[in-house]
PDB file of N, CA, C and O in Angstrom, chain B, residues numbered from 101:
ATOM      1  N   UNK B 101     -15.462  21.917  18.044  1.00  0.00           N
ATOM      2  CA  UNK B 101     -16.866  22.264  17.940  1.00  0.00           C
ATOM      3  C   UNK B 101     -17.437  21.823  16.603  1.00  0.00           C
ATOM      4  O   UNK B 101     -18.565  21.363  16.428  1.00  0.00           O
ATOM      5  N   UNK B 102     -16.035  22.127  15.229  1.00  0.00           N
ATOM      6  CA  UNK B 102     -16.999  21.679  14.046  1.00  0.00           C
ATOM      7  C   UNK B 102     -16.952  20.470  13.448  1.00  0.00           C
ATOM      8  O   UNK B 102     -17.552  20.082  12.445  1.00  0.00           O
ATOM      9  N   UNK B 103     -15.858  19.668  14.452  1.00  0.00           N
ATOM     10  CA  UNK B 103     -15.411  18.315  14.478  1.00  0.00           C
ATOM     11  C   UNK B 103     -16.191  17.457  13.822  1.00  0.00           C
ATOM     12  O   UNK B 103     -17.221  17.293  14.477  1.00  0.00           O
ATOM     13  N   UNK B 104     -16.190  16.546  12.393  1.00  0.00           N
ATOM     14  CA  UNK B 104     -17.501  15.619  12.137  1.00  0.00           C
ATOM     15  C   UNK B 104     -16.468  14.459  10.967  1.00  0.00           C
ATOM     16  O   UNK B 104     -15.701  14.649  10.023  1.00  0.00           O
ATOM     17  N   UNK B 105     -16.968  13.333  11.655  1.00  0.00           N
ATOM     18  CA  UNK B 105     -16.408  11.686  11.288  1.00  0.00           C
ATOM     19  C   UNK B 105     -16.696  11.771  10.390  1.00  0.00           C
ATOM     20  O   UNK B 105     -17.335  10.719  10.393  1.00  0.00           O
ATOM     21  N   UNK B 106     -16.970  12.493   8.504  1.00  0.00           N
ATOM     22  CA  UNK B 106     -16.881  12.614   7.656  1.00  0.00           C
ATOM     23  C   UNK B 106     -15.440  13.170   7.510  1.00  0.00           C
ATOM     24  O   UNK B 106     -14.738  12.658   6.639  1.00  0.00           O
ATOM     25  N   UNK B 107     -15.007  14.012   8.155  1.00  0.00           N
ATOM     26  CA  UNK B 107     -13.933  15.054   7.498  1.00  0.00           C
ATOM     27  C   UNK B 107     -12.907  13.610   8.328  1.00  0.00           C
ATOM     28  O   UNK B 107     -12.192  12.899   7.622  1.00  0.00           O
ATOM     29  N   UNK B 108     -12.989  13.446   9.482  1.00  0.00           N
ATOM     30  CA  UNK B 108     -12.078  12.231  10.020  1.00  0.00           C
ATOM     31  C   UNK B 108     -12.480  11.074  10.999  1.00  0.00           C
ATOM     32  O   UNK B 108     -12.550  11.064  12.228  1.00  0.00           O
ATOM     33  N   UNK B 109     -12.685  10.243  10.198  1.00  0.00           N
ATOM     34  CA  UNK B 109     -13.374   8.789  10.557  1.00  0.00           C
ATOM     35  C   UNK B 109     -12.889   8.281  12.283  1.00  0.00           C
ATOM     36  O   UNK B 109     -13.653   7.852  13.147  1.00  0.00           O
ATOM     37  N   UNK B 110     -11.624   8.468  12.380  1.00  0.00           N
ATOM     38  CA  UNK B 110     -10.912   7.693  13.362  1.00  0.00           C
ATOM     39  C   UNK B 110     -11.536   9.311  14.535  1.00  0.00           C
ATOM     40  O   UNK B 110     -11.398   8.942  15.701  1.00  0.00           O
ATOM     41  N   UNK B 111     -11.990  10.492  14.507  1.00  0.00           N
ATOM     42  CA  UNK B 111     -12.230  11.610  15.370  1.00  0.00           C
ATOM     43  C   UNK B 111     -13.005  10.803  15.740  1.00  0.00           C
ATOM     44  O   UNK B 111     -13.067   9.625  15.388  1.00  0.00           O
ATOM     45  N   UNK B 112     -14.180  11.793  17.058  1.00  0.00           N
ATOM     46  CA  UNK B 112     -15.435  11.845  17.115  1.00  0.00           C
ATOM     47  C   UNK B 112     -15.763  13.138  16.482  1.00  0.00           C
ATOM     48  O   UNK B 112     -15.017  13.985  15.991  1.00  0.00           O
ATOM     49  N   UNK B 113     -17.425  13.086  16.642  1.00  0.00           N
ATOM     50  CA  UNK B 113     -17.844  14.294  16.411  1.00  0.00           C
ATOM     51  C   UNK B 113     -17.836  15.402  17.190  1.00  0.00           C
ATOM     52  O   UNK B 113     -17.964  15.040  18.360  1.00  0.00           O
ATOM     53  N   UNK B 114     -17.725  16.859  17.082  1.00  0.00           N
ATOM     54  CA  UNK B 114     -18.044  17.642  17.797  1.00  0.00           C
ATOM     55  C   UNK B 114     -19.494  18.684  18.200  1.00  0.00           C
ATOM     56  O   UNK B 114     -20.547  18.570  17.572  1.00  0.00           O
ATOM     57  N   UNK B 115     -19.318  19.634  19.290  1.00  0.00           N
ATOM     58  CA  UNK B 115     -20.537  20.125  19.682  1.00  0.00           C
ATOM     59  C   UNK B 115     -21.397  20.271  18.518  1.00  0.00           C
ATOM     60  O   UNK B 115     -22.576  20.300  18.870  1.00  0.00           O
ATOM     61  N   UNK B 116     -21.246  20.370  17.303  1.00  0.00           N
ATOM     62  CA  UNK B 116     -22.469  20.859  16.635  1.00  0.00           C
ATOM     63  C   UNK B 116     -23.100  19.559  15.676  1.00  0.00           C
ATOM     64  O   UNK B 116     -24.019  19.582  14.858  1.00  0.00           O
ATOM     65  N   UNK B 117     -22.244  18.457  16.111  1.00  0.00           N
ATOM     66  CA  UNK B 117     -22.661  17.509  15.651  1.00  0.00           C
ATOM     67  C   UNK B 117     -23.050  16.597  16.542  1.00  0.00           C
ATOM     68  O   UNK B 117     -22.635  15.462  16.307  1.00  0.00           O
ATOM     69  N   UNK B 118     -23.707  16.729  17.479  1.00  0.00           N
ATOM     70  CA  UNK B 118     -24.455  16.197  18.921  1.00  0.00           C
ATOM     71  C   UNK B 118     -23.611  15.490  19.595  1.00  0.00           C
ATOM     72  O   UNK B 118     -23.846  14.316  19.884  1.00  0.00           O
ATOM     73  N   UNK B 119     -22.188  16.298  20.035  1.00  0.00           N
ATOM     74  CA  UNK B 119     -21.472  15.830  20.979  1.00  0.00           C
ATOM     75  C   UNK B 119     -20.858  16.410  21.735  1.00  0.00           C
ATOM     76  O   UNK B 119     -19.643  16.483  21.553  1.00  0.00           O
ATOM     77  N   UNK B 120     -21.519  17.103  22.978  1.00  0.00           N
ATOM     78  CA  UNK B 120     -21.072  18.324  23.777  1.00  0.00           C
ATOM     79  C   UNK B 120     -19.889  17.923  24.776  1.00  0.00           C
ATOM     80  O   UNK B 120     -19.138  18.746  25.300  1.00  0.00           O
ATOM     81  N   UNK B 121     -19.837  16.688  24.944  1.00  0.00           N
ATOM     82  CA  UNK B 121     -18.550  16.331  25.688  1.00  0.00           C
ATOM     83  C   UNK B 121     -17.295  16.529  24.961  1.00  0.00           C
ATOM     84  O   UNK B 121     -16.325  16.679  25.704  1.00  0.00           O
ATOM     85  N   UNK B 122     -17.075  16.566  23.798  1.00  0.00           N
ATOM     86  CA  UNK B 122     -15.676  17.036  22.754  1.00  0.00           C
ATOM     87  C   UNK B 122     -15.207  18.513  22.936  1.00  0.00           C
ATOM     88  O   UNK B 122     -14.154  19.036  22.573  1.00  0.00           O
ATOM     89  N   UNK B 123     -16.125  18.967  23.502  1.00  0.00           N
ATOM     90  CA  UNK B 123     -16.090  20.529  24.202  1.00  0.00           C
ATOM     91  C   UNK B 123     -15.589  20.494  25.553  1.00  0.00           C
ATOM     92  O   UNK B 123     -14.475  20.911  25.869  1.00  0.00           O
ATOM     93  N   UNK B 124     -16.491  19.953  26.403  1.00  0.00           N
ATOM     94  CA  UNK B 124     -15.338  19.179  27.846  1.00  0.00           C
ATOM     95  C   UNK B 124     -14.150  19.017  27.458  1.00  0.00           C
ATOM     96  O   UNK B 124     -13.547  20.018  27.843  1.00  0.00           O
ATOM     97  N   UNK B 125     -13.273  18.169  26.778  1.00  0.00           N
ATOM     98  CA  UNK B 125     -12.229  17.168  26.724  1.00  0.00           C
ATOM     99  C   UNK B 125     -11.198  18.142  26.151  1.00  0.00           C
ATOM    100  O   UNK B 125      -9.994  18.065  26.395  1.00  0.00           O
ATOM    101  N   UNK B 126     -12.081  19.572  24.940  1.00  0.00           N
ATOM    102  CA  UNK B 126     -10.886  20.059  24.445  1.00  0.00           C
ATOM    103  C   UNK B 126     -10.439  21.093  25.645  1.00  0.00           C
ATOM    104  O   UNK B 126      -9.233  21.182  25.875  1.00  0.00           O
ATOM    105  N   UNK B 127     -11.562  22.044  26.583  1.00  0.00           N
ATOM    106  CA  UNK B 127     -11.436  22.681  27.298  1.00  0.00           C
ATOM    107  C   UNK B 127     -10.011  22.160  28.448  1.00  0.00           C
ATOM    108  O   UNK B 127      -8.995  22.732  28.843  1.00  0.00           O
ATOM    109  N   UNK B 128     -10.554  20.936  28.650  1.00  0.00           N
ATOM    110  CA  UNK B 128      -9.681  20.401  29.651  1.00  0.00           C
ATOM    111  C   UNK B 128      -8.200  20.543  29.101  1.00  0.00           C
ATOM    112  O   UNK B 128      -7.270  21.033  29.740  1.00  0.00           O
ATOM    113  N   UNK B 129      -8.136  20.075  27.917  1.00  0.00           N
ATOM    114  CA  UNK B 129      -6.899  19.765  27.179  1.00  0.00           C
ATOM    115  C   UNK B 129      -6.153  21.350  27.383  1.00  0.00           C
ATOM    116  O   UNK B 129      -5.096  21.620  27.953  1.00  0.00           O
ATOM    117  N   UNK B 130      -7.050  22.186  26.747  1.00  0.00           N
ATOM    118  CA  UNK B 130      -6.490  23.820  26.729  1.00  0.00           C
ATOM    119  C   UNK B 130      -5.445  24.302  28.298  1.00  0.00           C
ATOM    120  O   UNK B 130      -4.382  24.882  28.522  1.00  0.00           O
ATOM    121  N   UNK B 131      -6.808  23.475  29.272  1.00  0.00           N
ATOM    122  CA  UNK B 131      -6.622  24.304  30.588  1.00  0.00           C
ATOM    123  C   UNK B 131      -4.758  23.617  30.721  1.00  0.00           C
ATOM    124  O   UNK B 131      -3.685  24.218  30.690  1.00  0.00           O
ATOM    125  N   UNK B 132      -5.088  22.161  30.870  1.00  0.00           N
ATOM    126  CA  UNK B 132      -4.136  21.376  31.216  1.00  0.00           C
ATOM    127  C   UNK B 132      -2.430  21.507  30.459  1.00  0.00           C
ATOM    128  O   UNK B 132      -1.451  21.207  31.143  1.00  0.00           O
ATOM    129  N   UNK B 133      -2.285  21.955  29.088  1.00  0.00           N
ATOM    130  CA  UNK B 133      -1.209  22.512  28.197  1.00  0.00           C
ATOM    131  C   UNK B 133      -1.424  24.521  29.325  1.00  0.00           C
ATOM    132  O   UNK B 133      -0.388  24.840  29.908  1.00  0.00           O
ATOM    133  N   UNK B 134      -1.877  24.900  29.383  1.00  0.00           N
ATOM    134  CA  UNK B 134      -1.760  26.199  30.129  1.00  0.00           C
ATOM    135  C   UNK B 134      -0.788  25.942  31.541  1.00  0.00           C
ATOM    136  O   UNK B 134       0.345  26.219  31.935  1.00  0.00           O
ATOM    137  N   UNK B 135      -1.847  25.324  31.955  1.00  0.00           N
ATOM    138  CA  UNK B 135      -0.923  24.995  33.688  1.00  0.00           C
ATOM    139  C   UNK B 135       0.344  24.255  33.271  1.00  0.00           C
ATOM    140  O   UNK B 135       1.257  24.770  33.917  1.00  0.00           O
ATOM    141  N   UNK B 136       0.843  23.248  32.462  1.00  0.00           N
ATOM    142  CA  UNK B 136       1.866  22.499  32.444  1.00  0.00           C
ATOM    143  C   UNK B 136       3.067  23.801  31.876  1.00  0.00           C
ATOM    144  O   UNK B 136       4.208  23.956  32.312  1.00  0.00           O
ATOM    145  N   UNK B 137       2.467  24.506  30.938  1.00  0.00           N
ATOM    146  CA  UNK B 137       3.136  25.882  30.239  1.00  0.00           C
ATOM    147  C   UNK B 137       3.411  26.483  31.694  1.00  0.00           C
ATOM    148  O   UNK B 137       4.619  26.340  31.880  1.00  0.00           O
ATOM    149  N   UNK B 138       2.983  26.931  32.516  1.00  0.00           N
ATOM    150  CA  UNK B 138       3.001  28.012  33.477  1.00  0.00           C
ATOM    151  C   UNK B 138       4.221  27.025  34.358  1.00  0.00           C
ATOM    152  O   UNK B 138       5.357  27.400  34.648  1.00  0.00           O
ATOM    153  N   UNK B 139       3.649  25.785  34.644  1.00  0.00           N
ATOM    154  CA  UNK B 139       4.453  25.398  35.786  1.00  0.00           C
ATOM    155  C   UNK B 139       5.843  25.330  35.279  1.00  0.00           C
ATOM    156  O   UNK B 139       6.612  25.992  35.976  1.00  0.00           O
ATOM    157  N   UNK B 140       6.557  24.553  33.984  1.00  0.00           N
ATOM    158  CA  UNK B 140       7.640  25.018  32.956  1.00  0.00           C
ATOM    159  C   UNK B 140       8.447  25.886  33.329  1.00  0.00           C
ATOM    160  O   UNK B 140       9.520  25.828  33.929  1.00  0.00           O
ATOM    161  N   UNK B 141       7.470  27.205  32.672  1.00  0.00           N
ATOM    162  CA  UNK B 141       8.259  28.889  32.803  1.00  0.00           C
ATOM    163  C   UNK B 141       8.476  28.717  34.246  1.00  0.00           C
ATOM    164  O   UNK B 141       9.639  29.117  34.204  1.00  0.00           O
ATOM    165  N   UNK B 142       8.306  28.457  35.434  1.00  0.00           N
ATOM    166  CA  UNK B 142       7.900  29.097  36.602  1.00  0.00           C
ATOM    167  C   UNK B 142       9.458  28.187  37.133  1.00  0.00           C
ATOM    168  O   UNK B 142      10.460  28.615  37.707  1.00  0.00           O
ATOM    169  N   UNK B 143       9.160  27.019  36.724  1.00  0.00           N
ATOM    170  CA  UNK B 143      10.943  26.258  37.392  1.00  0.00           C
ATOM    171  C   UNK B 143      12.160  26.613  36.645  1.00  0.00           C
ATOM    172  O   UNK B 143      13.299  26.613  37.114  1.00  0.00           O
ATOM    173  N   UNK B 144      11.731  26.998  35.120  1.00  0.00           N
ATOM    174  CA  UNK B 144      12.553  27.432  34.774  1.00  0.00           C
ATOM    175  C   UNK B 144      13.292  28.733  34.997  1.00  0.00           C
ATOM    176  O   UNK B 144      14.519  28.818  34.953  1.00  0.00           O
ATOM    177  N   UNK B 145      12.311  29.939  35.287  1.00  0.00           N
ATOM    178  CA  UNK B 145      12.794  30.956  35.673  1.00  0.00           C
ATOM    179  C   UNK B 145      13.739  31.044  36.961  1.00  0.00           C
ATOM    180  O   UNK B 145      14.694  31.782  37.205  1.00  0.00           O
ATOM    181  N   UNK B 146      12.938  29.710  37.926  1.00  0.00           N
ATOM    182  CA  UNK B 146      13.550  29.884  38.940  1.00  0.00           C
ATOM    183  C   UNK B 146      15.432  29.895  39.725  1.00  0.00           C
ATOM    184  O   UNK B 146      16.291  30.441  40.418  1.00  0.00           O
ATOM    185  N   UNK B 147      14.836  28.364  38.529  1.00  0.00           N
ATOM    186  CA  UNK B 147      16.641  27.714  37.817  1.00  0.00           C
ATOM    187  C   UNK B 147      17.667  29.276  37.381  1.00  0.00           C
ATOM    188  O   UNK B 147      18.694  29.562  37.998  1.00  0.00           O
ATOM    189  N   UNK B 148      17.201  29.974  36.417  1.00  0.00           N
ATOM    190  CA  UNK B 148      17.972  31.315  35.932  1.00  0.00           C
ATOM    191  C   UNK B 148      18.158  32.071  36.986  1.00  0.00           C
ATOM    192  O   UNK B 148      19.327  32.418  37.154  1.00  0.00           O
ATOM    193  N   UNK B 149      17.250  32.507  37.891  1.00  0.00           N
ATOM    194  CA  UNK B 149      17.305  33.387  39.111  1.00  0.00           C
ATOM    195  C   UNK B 149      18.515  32.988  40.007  1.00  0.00           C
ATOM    196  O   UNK B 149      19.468  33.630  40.450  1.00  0.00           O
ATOM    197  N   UNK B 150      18.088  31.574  40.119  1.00  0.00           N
ATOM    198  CA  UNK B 150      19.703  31.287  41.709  1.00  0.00           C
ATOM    199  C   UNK B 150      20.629  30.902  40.900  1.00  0.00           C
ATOM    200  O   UNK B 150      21.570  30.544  41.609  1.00  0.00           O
ATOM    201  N   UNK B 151      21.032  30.705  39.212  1.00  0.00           N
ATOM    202  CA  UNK B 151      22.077  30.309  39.098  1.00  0.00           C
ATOM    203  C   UNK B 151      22.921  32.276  38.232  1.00  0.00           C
ATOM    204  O   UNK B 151      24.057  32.724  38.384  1.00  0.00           O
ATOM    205  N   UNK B 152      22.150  32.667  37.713  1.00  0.00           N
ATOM    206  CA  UNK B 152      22.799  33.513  37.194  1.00  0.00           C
ATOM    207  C   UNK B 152      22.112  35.378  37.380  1.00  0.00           C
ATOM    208  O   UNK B 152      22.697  36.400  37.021  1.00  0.00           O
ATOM    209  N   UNK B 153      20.506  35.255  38.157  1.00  0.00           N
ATOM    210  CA  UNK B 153      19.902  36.264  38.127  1.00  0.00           C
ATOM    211  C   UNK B 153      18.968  36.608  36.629  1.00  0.00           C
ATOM    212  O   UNK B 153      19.099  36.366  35.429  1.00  0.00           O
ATOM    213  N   UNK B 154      18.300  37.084  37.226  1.00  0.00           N
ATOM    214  CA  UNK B 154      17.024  37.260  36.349  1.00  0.00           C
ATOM    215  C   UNK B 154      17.381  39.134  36.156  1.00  0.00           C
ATOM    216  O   UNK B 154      16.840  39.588  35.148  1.00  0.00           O
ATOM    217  N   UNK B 155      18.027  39.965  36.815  1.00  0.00           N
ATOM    218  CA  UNK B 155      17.457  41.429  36.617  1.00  0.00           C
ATOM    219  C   UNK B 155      18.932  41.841  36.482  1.00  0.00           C
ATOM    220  O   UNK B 155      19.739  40.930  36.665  1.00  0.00           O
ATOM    221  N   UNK B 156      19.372  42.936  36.222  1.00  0.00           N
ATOM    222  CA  UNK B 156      20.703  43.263  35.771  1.00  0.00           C
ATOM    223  C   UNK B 156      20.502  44.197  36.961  1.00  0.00           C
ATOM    224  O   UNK B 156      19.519  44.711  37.495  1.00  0.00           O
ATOM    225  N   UNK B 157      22.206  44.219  37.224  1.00  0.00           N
ATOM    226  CA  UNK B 157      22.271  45.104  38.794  1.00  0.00           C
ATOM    227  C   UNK B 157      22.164  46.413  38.664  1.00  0.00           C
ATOM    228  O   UNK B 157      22.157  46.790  37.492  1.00  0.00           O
ATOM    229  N   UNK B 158      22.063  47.392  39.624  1.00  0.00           N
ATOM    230  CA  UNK B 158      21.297  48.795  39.481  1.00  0.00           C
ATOM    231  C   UNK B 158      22.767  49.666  38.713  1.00  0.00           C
ATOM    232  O   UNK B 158      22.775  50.471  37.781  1.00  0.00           O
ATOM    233  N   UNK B 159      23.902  49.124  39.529  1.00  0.00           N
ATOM    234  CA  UNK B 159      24.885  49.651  38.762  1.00  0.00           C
ATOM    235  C   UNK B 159      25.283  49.666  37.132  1.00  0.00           C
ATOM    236  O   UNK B 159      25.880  50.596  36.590  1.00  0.00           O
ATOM    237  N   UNK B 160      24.885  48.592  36.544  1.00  0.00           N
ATOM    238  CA  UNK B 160      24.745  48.290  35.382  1.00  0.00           C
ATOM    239  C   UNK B 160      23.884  49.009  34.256  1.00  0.00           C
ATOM    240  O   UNK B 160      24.046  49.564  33.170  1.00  0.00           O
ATOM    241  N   UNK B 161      22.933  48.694  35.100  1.00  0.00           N
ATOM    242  CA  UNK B 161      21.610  49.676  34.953  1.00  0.00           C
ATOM    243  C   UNK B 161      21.397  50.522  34.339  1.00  0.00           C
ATOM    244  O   UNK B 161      20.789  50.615  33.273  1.00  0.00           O
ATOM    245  N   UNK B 162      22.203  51.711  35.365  1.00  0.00           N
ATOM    246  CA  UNK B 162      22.430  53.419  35.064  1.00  0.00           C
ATOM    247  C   UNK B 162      23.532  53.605  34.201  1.00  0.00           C
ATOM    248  O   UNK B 162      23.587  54.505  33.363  1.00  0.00           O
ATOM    249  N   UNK B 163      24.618  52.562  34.445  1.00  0.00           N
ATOM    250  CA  UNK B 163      25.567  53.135  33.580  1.00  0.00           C
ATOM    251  C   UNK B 163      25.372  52.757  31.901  1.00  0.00           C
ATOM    252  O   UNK B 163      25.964  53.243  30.937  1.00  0.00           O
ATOM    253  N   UNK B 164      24.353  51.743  31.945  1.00  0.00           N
ATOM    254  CA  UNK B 164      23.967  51.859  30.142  1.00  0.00           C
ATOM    255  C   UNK B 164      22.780  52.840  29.825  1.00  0.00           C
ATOM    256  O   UNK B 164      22.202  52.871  28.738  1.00  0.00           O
ATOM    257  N   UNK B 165      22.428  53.800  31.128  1.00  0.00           N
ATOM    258  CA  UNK B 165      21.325  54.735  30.389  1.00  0.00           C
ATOM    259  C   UNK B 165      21.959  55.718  30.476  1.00  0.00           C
ATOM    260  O   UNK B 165      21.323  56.720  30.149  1.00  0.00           O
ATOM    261  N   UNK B 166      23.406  55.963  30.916  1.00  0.00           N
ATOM    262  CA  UNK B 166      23.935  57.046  30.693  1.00  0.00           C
ATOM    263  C   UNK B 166      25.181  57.353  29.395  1.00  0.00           C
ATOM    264  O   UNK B 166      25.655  58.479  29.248  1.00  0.00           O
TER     265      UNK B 166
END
């Protein structure tokens, strides 16, 4: 947003320097690192689940809260 080709020549400018599309591009960027983050965790967890389990068994469980 406070993005301006003074502070870095090779940037563009941002929203407050009359360039509302640098606001598009970072949004996108945000969304796109989110979903790639989610999809990640999501194969990865899955991988842990069928090879070793994700939750400790009920027997286990009780006998470390007792």
């Amino acid at each position: 947003m406070f993005a301006s080709k003074l502070i870095n020549s090779a940037g563009a400018d941002g929203l407050f320097f009359g360039n509302p599309g640098q606001l598009g591009t970072q949004v996108v960027s945000v969304l796109a690192a989110w979903v790639y983050s989610f999809a990640i965790t999501w194969i990865i967890l899955k991988v842990l689940d069928a090879t070793m389990g994700l939750k400790v068994a009920e027997e286990d469980e009780s006998e470390a809260s007792t």
